[in-house]
N, C-alpha and C positions, 0 to 999 in steps of 0.2 A: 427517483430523485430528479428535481428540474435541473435546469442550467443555472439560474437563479441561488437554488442549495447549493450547488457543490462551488459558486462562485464563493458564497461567503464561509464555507469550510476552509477553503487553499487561499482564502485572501495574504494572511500573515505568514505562507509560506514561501524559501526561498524558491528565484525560478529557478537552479541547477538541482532540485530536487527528483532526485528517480521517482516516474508513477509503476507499480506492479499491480497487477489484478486477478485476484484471488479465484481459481477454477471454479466454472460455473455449476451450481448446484441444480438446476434446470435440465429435463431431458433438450431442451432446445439448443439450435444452434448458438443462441443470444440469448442473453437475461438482461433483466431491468438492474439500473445499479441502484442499490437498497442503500449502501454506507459506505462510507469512506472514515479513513483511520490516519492515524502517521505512526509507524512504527520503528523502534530503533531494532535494527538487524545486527546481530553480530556474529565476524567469521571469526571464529574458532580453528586455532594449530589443533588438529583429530591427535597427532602423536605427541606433545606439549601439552594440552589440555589447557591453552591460554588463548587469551582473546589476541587477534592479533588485530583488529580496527574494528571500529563501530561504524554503522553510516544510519542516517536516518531515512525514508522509502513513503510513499504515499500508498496503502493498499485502499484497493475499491474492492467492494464487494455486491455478491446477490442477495444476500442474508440480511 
């Protein structure tokens, strides 16, 4: 992906948005970033079984 691509993927995103990056599928130390996504995360009460906040997250990936 250039600089160019992933400018206009995150254009229309806000700046306080978390970026995450998805573990590299590569035996190398570094991989190329192939994609980029917006994903909405949600945390979950394990003993309620209810969502307790959503946030949204920018993942890149190798793939």
């Amino acid at each position: 992906m250039t600089v160019k691509e992933l400018k206009e993927k995150i254009n229309d995103l806000p700046d306080d948005m978390e970026v995450m990056l998805e573990q590299t599928k590569e035996e190398f130390k570094y991989g190329l970033l192939n994609t980029i996504k917006v994903n909405e995360e949600l945390f979950i009460d394990p003993f309620f079984r209810v969502t307790l906040m959503t946030d949204e997250s920018i993942i890149l990936s190798d793939e």
